[in-house]
C-alpha positions in Angstrom: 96.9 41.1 162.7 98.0 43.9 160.0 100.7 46.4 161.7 98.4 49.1 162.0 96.0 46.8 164.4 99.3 46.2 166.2 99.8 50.2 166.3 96.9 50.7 167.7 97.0 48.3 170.5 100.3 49.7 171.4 98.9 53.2 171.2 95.7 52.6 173.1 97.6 50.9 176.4 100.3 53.6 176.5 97.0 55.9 176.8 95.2 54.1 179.2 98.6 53.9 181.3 99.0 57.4 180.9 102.0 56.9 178.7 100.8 59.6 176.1 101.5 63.2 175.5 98.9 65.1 173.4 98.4 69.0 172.7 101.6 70.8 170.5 103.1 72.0 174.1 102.7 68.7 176.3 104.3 67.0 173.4 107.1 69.6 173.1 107.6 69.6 177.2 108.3 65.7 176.7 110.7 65.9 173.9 112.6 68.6 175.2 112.7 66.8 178.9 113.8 63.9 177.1 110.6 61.7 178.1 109.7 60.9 174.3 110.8 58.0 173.3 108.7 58.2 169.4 106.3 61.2 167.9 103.0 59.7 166.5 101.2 61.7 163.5 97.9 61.1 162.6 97.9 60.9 158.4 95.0 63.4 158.0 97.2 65.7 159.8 97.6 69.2 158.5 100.5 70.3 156.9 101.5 73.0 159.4 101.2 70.2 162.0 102.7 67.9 159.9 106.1 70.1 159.2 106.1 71.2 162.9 106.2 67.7 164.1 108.4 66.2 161.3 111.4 69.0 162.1 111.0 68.3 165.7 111.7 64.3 165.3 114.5 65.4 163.3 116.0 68.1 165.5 115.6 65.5 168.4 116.5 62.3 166.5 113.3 60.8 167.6 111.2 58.3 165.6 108.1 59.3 163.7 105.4 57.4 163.1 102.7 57.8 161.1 98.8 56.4 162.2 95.4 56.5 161.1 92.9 58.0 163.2 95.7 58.6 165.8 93.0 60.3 167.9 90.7 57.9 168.2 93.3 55.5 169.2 94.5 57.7 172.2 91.0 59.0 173.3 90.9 62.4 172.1 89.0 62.2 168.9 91.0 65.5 167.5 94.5 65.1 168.7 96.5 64.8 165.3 99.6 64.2 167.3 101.1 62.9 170.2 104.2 61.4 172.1 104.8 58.1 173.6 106.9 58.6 176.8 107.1 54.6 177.6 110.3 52.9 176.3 109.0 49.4 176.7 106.1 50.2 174.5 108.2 52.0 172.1 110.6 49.1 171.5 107.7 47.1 170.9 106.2 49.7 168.2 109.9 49.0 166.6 109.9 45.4 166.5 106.4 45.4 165.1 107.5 48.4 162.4 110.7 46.2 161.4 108.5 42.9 160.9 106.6 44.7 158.8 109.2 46.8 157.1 108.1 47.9 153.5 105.1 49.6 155.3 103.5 53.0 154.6 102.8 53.9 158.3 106.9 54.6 159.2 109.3 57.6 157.7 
């Protein structure tokens, strides 16, 4: 299984367990409560988006992870962003990343 297949898998049960935070202010509310534990950007995203959610990883020290067809993965065909707020889910997004490190999906 390629690490975007692993992505998504990840992606789609932190949805279904309501692990997900979609829409520029639910993700912001969860970054700034300190409930995101990685940002997720889908690739098609625009660039406004794009900058908006690559300064706030950076401000927050948060990972950022980049997806194809991020929304279809969560549910919300056009969500170009989101936040995972699970920490067990996120440390297994990072294991999967570093096994596959040389990827273009992580900053």
């Amino acid at each position: 299984m390629n690490l975007e297949m692993k992505l998504r898998g990840y992606v789609g049960l932190a949805a279904k367990a309501g692990r997900i935070a979609s829409g520029e202010e639910t993700i912001v509310r969860a970054v700034r409560n300190g409930k995101a534990k990685r940002l997720l950007l889908d690739k098609d995203a625009g660039p406004n988006t794009r900058d908006r959610l690559e300064r706030l990883a950076r401000h927050y020290g948060l990972p950022l992870t980049y997806m194809i067809d991020l929304g279809g993965a969560i549910g919300h065909a056009s969500r170009m962003a989101a936040a995972l707020t699970d920490e067990g889910l996120n440390r297994a997004m990072e294991s999967a990343i570093n096994e596959n490190r040389g990827g273009v999906l992580e900053e």
